[in-house]
C-alpha positions in Angstrom: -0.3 1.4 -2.1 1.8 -0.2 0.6 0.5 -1.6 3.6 -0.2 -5.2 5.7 -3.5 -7.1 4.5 -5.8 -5.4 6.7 -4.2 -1.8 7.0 -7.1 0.0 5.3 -5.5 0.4 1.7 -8.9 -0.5 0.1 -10.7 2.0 2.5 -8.1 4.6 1.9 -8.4 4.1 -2.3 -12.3 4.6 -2.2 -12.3 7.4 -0.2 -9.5 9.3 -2.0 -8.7 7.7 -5.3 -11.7 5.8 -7.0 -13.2 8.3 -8.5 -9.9 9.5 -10.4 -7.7 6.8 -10.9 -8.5 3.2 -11.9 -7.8 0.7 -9.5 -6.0 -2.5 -10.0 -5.7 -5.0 -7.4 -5.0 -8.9 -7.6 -7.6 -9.0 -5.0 -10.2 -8.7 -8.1 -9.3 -11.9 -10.2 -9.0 -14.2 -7.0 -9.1 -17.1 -9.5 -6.5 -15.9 -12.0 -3.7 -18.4 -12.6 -1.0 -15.5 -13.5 -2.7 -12.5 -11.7 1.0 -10.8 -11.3 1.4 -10.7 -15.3 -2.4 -9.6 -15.5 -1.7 -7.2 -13.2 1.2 -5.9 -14.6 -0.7 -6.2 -18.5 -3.7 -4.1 -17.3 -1.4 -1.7 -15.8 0.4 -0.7 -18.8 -3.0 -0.8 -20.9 -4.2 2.0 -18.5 -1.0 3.9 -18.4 -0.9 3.9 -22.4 -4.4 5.3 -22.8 -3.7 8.1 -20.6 -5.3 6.4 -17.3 -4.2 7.8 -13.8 -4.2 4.4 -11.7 -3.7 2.9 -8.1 -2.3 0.0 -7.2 -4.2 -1.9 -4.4 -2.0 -4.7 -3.3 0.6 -5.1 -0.5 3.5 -4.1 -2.3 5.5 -4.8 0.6 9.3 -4.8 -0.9 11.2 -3.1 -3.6 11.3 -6.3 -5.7 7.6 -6.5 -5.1 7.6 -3.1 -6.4 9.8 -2.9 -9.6 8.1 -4.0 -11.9 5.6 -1.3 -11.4 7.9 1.5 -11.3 9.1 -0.4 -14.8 6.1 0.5 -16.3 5.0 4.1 -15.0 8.7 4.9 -16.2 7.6 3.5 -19.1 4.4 5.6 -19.5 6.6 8.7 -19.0 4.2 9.4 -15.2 6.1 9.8 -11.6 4.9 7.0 -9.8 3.9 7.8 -5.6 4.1 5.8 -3.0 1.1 5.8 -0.3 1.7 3.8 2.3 -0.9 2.7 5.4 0.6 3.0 8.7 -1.5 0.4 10.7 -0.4 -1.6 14.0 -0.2 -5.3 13.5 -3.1 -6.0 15.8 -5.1 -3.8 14.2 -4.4 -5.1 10.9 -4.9 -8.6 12.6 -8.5 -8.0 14.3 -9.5 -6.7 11.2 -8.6 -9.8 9.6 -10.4 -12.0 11.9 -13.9 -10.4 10.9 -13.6 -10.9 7.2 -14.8 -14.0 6.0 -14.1 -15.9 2.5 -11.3 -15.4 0.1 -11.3 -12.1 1.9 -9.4 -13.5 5.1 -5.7 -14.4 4.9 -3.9 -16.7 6.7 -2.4 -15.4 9.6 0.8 -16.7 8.2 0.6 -14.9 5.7 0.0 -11.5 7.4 3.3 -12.2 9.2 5.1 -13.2 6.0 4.2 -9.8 4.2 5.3 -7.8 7.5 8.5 -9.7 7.5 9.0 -8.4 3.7 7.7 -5.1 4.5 10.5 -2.0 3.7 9.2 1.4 3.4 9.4 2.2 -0.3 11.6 5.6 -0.8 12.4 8.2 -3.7 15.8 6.6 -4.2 13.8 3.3 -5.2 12.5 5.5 -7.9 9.3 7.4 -6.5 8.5 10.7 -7.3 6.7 11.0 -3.9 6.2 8.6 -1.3 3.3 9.6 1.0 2.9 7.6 4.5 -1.0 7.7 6.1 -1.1 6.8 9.8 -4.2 5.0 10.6 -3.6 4.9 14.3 -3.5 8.7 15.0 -5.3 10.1 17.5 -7.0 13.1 19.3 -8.2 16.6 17.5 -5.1 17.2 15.2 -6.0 13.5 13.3 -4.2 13.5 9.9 -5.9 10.5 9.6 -7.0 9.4 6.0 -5.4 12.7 4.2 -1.7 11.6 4.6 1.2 13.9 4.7 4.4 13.9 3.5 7.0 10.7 4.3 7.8 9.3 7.4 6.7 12.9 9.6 3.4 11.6 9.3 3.6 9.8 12.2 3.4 11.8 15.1 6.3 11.4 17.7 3.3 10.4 20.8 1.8 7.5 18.6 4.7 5.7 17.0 4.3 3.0 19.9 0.9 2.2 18.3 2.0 2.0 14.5 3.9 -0.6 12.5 6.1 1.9 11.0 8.8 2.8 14.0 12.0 4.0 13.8 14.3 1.0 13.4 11.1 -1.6 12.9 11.2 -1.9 8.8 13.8 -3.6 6.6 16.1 -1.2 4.9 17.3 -1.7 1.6 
């Protein structure tokens, strides 16, 4: 998964992933000390007993990525990209409501969407999948995803994060 805090990523893995894959996210040792290495651990414990499994964390950069790739190469399994195409102010309002450990900083919302670079096959996915959150009217693709950056229809890429020319590219 790739996405802002707040895109949807969570909503997107229930809905279409939990009840195949096993999810992993940092978000669920909040009190970890090294939750990257745990991470990364209970990744490749999954991978090596045959485990399909999601990713449920930002993953906003290739650096951010690598290691994960490392390991589903690793495994021997083609590793895909889904990333959640969400406008800022979306992502933001829905950070606002959330209370807790669950709300971030808005600093920190900024800081991932300043390292945010749409992952690509050349980076070493098999497939990388973008969702747009923001589409709208009867043809909605919304929550099924479609193949790379087409997802996003021409009309709405005012509304979405993921304009032409608005990401880092490696």
């Amino acid at each position: 998964m790739v996405g802002l805090q707040g895109s949807g990523k969570s909503t997107w893995v229930a809905e279409h992933l939990a009840g195949s894959h096993v999810v992993v996210s940092k978000d669920h040792w909040p009190n970890a000390r090294h939750r990257e290495s745990r991470q990364r651990r209970v990744v490749a414990e999954q991978l090596a007993a045959g485990a399909s499994v999601v990713v449920d964390n930002t993953n906003p950069s290739p650096a951010e990525r690598a290691p994960l790739l490392e390991l589903a190469a690793e495994a021997g399994v083609p590793a895909r990209a889904v990333v959640i195409d969400t406008a800022m102010e979306t992502c933001r309002q829905r950070n606002d409501v959330r209370t807790g450990r669950a709300r971030v900083p808005e600093v920190g919302l900024f800081s991932t969407a300043a390292r945010l670079v749409l992952p690509s096959t050349a980076e070493g996915f098999a497939q990388v999948q973008v969702v747009c959150a923001q589409a709208a009217g009867p043809d909605d693709d919304r929550g099924r995803g479609t193949d790379a950056a087409a997802a996003i229809p021409e009309g709405n890429r005012a509304q979405t994060r993921l304009r032409p020319g608005s990401l880092h590219q490696p």
